[in-house]
Backbone as CSV, one residue per row, in Angstrom:
resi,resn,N_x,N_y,N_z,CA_x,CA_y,CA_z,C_x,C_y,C_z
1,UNK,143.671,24.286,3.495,143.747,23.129,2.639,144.578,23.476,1.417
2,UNK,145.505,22.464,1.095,146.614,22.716,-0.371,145.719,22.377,-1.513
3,UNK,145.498,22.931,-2.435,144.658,22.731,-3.587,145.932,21.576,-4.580
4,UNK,145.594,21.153,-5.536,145.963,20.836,-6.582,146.937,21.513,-7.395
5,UNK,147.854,21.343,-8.131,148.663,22.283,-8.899,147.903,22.392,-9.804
6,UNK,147.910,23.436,-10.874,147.043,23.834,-11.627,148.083,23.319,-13.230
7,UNK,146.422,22.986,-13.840,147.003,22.715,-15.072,145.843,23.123,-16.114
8,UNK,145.898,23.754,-16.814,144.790,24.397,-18.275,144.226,23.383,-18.515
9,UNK,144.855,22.511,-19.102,143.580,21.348,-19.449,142.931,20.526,-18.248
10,UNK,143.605,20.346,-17.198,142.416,20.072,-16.190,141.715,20.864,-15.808
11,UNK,141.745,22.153,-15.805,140.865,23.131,-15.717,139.577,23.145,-17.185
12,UNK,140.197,23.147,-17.900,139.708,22.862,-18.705,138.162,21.878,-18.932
13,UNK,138.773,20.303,-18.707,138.035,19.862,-18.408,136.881,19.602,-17.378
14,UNK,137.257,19.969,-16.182,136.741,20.376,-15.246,135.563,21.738,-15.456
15,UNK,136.480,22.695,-15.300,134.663,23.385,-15.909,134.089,23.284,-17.282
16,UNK,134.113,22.271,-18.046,133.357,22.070,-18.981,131.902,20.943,-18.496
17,UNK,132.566,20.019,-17.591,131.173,19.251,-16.855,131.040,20.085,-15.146
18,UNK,131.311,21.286,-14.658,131.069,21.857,-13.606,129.902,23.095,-13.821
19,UNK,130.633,23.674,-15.338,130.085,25.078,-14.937,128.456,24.992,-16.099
20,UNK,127.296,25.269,-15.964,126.643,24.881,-16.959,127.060,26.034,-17.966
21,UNK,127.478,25.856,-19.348,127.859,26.948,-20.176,126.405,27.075,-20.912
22,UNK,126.968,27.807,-21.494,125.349,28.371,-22.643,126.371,29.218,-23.737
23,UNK,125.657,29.145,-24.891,125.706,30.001,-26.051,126.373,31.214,-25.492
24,UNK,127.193,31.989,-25.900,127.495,33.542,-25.914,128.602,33.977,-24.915
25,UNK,129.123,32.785,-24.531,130.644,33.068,-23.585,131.740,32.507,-24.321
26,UNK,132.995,32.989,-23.929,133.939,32.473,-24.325,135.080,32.593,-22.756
27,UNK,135.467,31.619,-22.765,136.299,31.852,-21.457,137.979,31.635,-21.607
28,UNK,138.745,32.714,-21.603,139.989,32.843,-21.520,140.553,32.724,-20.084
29,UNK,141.959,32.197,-20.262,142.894,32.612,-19.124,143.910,33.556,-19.302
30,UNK,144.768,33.925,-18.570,146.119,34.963,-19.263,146.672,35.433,-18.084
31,UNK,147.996,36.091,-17.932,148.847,36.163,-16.574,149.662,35.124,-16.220
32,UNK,149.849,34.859,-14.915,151.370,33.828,-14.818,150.391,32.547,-15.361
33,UNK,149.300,32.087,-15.209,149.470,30.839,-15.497,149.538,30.380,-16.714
34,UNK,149.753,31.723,-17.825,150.126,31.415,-18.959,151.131,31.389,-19.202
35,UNK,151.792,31.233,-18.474,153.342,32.219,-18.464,154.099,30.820,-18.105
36,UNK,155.188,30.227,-18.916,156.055,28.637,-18.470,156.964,29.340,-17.272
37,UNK,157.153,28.745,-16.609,157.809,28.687,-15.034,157.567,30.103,-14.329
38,UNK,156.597,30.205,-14.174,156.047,31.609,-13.439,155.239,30.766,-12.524
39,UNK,155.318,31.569,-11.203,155.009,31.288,-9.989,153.314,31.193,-10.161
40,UNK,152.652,30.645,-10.015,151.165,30.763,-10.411,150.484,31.412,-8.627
41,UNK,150.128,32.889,-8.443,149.307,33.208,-7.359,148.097,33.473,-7.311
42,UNK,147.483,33.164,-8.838,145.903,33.529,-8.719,145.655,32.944,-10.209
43,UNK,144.680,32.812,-10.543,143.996,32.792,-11.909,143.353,33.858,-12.071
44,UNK,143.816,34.444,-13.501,143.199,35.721,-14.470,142.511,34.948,-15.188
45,UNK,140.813,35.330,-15.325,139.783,34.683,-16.244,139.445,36.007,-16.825
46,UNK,139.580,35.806,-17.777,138.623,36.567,-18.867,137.725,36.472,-19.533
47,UNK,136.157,36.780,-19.201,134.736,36.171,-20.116,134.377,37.102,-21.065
48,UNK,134.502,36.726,-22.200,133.919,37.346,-23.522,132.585,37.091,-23.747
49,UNK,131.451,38.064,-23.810,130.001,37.859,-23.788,129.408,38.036,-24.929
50,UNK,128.242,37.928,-25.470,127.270,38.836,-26.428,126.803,38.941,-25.385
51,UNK,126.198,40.429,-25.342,125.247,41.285,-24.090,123.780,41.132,-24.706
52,UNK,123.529,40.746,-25.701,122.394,39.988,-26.564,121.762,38.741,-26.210
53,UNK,122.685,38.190,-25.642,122.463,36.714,-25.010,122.236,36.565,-23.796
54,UNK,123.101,37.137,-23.218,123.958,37.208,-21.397,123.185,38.289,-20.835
55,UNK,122.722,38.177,-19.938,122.421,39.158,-18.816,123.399,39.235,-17.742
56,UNK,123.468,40.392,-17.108,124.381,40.713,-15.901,124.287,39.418,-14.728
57,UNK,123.151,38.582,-14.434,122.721,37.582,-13.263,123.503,36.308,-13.785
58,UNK,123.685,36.618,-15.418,124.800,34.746,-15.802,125.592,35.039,-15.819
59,UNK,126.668,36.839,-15.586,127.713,36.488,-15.745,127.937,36.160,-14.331
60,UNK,127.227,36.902,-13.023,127.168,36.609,-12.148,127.433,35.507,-11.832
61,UNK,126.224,34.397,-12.246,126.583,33.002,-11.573,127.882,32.675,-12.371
62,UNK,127.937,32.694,-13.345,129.250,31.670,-13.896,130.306,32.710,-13.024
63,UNK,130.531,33.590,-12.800,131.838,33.949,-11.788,131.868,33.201,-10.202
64,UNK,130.981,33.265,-9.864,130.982,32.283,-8.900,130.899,30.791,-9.301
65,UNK,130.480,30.451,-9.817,131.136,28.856,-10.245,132.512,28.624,-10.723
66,UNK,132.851,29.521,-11.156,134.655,29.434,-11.541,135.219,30.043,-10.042
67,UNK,135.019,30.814,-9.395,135.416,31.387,-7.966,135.286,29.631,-7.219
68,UNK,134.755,29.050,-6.842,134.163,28.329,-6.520,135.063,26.831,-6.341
69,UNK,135.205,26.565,-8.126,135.736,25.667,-8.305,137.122,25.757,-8.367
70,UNK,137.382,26.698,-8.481,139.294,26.987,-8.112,139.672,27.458,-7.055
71,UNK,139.110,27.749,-6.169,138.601,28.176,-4.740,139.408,25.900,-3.882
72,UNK,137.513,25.446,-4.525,137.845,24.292,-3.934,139.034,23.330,-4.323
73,UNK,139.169,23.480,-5.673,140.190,22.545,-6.623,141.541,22.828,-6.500
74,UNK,141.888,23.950,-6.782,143.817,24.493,-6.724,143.781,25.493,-5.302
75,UNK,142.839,26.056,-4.611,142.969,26.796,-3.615,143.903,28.031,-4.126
76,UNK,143.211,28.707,-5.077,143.804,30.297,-5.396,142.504,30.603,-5.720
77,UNK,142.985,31.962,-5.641,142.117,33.330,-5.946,142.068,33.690,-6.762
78,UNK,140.830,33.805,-8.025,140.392,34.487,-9.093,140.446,35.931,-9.049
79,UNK,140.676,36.307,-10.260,140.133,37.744,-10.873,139.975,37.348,-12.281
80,UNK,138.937,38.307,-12.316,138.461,38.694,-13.554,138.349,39.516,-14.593
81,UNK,137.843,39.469,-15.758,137.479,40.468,-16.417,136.592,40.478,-17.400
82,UNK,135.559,41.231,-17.452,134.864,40.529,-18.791,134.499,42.081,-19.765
83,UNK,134.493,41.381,-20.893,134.411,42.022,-22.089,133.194,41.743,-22.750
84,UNK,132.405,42.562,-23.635,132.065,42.058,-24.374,132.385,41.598,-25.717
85,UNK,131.820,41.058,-26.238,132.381,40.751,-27.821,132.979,41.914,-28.738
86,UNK,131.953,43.281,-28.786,132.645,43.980,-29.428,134.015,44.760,-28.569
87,UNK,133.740,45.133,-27.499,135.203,45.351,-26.606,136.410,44.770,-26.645
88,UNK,135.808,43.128,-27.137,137.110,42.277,-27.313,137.569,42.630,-28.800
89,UNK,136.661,43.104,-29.425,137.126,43.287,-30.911,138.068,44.324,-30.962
90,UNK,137.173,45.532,-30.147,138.223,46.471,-30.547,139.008,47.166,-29.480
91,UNK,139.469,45.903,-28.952,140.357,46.073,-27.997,141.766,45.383,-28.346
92,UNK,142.899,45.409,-27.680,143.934,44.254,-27.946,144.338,43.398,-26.779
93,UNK,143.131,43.509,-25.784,143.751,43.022,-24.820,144.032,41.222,-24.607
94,UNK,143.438,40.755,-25.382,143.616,39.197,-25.707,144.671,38.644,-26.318
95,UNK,144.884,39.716,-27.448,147.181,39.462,-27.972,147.708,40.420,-26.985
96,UNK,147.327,41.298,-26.400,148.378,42.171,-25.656,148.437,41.269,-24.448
97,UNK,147.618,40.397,-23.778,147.962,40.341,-22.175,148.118,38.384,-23.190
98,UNK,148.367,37.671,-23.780,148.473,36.461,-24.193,147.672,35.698,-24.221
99,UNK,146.478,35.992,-24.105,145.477,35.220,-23.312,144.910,33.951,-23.987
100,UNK,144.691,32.744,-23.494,144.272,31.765,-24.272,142.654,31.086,-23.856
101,UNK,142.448,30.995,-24.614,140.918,30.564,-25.015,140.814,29.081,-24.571
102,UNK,139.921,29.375,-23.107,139.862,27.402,-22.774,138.077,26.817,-23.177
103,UNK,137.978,28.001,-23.351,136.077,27.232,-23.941,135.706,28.233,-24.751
């Protein structure tokens, strides 16, 4: 099945009434589909956590609900990565890889 072409803000909107969110995520994208006229072959998600909040079983489900829904919706393949809050701090990988913040 041909998925949908992909677009950030329909993604966007879409997992904002799909995925149930909660307090203590932040969800980035980054890679070609940030990238203007780059071939889009997968979606790069990046989840920023408090490990204070989040247990290992929500990041769980919310990866499969984003697997899931871009799976059924654009028909590509996720990867991931998740960080926590302070990792994201003192890391650069959010200005180093471009990454933009959709929730």
């Amino acid at each position: 099945m041909m998925g949908r072409s992909f677009s950030i803000i329909d993604f966007q909107k879409i997992a904002k009434t799909v995925i149930s969110w909660k307090e203590g995520y932040q969800l980035y994208l980054f890679g070609s589909v940030t990238r203007k006229n780059s071939f889009i072959g997968d979606l790069d998600v990046l989840i920023v956590y408090d490990p204070s909040r989040i247990v290992l079983e929500d990041l769980k489900a919310l990866r499969s609900a984003i697997c899931t829904l871009v799976q059924n919706r654009y028909d590509l393949q996720t990867d991931f990565c998740c960080l926590t809050n302070s990792e994201a701090r003192s890391s650069n990988f959010i200005r180093e890889e471009r990454a933009k913040r959709i929730l």
